[in-house]
C-alpha positions as CSV (number, residue, x, y, z in Angstrom):
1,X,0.0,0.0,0.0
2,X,1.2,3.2,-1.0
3,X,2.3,5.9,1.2
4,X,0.1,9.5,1.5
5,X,1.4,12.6,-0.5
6,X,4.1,14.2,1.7
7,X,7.0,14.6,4.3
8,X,7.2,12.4,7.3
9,X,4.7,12.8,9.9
10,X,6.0,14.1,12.8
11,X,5.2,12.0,16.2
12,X,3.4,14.3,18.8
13,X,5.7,14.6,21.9
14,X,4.4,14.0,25.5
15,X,4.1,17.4,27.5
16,X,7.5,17.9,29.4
17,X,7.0,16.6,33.3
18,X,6.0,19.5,35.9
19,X,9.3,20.2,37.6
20,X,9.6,21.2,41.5
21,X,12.1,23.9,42.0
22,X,15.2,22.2,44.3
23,X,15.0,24.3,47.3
24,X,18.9,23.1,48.1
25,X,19.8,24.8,45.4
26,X,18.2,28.0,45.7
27,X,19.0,31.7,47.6
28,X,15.9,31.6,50.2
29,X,14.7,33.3,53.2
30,X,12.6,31.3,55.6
31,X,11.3,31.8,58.6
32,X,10.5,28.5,61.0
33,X,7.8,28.9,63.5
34,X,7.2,27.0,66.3
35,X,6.5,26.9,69.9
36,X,9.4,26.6,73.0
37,X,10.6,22.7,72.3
38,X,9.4,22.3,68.3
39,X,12.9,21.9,67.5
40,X,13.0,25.0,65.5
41,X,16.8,25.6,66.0
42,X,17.9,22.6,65.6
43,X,16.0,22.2,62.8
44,X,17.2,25.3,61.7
45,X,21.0,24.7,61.9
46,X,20.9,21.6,60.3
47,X,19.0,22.4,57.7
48,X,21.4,25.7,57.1
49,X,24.5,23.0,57.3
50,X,23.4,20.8,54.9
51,X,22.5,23.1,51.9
52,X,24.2,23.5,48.4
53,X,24.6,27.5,48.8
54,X,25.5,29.3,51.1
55,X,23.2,30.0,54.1
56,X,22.9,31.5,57.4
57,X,20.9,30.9,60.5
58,X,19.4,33.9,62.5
59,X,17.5,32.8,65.9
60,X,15.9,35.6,67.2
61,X,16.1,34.5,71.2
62,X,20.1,34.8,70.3
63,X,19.6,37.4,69.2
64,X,17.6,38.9,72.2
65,X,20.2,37.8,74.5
66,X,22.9,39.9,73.2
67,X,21.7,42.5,75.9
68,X,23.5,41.4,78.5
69,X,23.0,43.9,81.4
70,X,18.9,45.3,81.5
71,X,18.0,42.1,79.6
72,X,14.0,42.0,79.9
73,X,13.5,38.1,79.9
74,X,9.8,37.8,78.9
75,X,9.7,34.6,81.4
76,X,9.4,37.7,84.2
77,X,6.5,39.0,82.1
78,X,5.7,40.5,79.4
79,X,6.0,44.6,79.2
80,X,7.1,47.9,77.9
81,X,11.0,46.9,78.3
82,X,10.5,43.3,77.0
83,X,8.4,44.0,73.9
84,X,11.1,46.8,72.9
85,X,13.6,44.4,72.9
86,X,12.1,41.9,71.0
87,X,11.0,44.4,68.5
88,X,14.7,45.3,68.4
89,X,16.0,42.0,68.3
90,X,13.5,41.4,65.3
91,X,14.7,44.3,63.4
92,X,17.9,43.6,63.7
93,X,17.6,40.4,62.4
94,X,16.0,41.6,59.5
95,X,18.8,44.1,58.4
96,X,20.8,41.0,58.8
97,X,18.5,39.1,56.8
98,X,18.5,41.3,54.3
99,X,22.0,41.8,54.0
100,X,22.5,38.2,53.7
101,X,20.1,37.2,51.1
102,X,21.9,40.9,49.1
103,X,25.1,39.1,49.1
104,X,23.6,35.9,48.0
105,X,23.4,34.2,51.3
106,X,20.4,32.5,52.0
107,X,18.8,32.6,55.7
108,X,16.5,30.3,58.0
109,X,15.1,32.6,61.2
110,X,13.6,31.1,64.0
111,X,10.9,32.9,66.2
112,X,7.6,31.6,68.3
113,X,5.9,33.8,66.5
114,X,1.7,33.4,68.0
115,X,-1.1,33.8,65.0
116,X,-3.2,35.8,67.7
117,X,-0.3,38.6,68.5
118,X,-0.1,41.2,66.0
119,X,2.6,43.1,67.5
120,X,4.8,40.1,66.8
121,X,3.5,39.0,64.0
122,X,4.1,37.7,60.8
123,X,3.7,41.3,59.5
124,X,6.2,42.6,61.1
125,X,8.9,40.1,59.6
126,X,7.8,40.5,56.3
127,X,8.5,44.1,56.8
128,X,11.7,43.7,57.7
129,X,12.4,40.6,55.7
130,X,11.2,41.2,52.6
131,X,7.7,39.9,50.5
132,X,10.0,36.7,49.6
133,X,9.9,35.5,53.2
134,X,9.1,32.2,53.6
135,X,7.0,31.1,56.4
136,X,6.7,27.3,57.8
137,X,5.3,26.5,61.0
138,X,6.6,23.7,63.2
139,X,4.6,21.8,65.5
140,X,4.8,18.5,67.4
141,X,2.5,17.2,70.0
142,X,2.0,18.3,73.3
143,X,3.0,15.7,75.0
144,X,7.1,15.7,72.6
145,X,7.4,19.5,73.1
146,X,7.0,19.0,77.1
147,X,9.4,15.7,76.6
148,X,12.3,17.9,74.6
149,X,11.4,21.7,76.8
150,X,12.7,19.4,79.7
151,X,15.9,18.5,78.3
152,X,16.2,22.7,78.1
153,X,19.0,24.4,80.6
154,X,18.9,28.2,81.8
155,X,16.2,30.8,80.9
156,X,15.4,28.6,78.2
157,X,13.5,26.2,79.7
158,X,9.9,26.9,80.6
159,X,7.3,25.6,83.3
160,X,5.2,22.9,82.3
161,X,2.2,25.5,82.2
162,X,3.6,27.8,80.0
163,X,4.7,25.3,77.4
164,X,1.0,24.2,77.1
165,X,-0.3,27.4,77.2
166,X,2.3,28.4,73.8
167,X,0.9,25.3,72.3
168,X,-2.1,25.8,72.6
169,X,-1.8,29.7,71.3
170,X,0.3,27.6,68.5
171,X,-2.7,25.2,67.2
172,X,-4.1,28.7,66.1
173,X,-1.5,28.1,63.1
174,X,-3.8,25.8,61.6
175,X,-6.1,27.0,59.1
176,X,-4.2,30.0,58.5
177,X,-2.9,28.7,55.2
178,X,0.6,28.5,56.2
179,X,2.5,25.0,55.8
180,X,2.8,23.0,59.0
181,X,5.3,20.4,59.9
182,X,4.2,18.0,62.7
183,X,7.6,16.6,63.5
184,X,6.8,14.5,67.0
185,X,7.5,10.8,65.1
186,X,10.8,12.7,63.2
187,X,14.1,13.6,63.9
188,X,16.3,16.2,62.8
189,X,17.1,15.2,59.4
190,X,14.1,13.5,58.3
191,X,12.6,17.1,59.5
192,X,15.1,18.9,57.4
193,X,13.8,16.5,54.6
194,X,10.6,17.1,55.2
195,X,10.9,21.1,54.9
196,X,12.8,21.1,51.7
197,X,9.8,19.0,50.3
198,X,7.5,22.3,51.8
199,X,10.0,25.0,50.5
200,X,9.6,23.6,46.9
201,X,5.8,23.9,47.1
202,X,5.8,27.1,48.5
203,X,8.5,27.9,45.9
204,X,6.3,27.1,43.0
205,X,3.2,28.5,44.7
206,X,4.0,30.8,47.0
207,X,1.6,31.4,50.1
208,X,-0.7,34.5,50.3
209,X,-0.5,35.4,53.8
């Protein structure tokens, strides 16, 4: 049987495969949220040592505590003094941020930052940030962050009570939109994993929040 009139027929080709940005690879700003004993800094440095680029960690309680003398530990209470130097402390991680991520230096900041506290909100970090921030909250059970606050030294560990009462405040996280990591069955690594796997979504859709 003869052949039809004309050139070769050229075979449709199957659409190219939806790719997932590679987070490792990539100059990002994220912020980890979490209440005292998610594992946010640990989390955090790990995940800031095991990256292709270059990337620095910012913890804002560090940060806090570089007032040595006059240091207004919010364990005392929360008021005027305290709240200034927080809001210092977050500022000046964010001109750090910023001059990080200028030089090509990714960052990963860690804050307890509560859904239902405006004046340390999420707001405020994007300000001094940048829109690119990326926000992922971190939260284990109850009953892990009480198990791993314990194993805390010095002002950072907490009562028993105010762990579950940041917890609580914590669970408002959920249904805000932002990604959540429960991490109680994961270790450090396997955490790490797990929010490179959220960074990539977040990459190729970025949250509105």
């Amino acid at each position: 049987m003869p052949l039809p009139p004309g050139g070769p027929v050229a075979m449709p080709m199957a659409p190219p495969a939806a790719t997932v940005p590679d987070p490792a690879g990539t100059t990002l700003a994220v912020l980890l949220i979490g209440p005292a004993g998610a594992g946010k800094t640990s989390v955090a440095k790990y995940w800031a040592d095991h990256r292709r680029v270059p990337t620095a960690h910012i913890s804002l309680d560090d940060v806090r505590e570089w007032v040595r003398s006059g240091f207004a530990d919010p364990q005392s209470g929360w008021n005027d003094n305290s709240e200034a130097q927080y809001r210092l402390a977050r500022r000046t991680c964010g001109f750090a941020a910023r001059n990080f991520l200028a030089n090509g230096i990714s960052c990963i900041l860690d804050d307890a930052v509560f859904p239902d506290r405006p004046v340390v909100g999420l707001g405020g970090w994007k300000r001094h940030v940048g829109p690119g921030l990326l926000p992922v909250v971190l939260l284990p059970g109850l009953e892990i962050v009480l198990e791993r606050n314990a194993e805390r030294s010095g002002n950072r560990r907490l009562s028993d009570e105010e762990v579950a009462r940041i917890h609580g405040r914590m669970a408002g996280w959920y249904g805000s939109g932002l990604p959540i990591i429960d991490n109680s069955q994961l270790d450090v690594p396997e955490t790490a994993r797990v929010l490179d796997e959220v960074l990539a979504r977040s990459i190729a859709s970025p949250p509105q929040w």
